[in-house]
C-alpha positions, 0 to 999 in steps of 0.5 A: 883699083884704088886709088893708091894702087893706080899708077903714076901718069904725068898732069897730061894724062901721059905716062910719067916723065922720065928723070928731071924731064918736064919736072922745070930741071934740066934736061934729063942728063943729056948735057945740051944734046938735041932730043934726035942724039938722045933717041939715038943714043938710047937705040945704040945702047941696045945695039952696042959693039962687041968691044964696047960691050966687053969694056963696059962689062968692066966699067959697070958698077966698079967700086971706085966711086966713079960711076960711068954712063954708056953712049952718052949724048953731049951736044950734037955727039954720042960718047961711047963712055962718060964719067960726067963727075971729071968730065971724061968721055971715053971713046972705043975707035974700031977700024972705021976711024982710020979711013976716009974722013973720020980722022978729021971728023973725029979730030972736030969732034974732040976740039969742040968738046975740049973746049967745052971742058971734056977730057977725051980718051980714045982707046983701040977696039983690037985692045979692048978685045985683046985685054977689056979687063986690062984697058978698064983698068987703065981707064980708072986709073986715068980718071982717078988721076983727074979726080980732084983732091980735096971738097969744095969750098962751096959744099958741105963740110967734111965728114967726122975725121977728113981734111980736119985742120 
């Protein structure tokens, strides 16, 4: 095998790191969450509910320049849904959320990601198998809504033709 031909492995002999891990980044995408919710976000990313396959189905890769991630790990939680451009968590609530404690826990949840700056949506499984199509679009519509209107300040100028003044 040549030299160019040998595959990639990290300085510890180790396959390579995965984006923006021990590369002195920030974490791979995780946002703050502990490495015990990233494997676990990663293991439900394989076991994803109907519903909530159904709706992602719709969010992949739409052409509306939001890109949306799946069982999104973001502090101690897993958001089943993430445009992290509008800080958007989309969570599909199925039965379970209606008994026993879940309501609180899940009301707990949203007011410390709320402080934290999320915007949280949640969305009844019997609507997503009812009509995924329907409820995705209701969700771009919803995060084009809180998308900012104009560039930044502080990014690069805009292109050939927008916001000329």
């Amino acid at each position: 095998m040549t030299d160019s031909a040998r595959p990639l492995h990290h300085p510890s002999g180790g396959p390579p790191p995965r984006s923006g891990e021990d590369l002195g980044r920030v974490r791979h995408r995780t946002l703050g969450a502990p490495e015990k919710t990233v494997k676990l976000a990663r293991k439900l990313r394989r076991a994803m509910t109907l519903p909530e396959g159904l709706l992602w189905r719709e969010l992949r890769g739409k052409r509306t320049g939001l890109k949306f991630r799946r069982q999104f790990p973001v502090l101690d939680y897993i958001a089943d849904f993430a445009c992290v451009e509008i800080r958007m968590l989309v969570e599909v609530d199925g039965l379970a959320h209606d008994f026993d404690d879940r309501p609180e826990r899940d009301a707990r949840r949203d007011k410390i990601l709320n402080e934290r700056g999320w915007r949280i949506v949640r969305i009844a499984a019997v609507d997503v198998l009812r009509d995924a199509a329907a409820t995705a679009q209701s969700i771009l519509a919803l995060a084009d809504s809180l998308r900012p209107l104009h560039h930044p300040t502080d990014g690069p100028p805009p292109r050939s033709g927008e916001d000329r003044a």
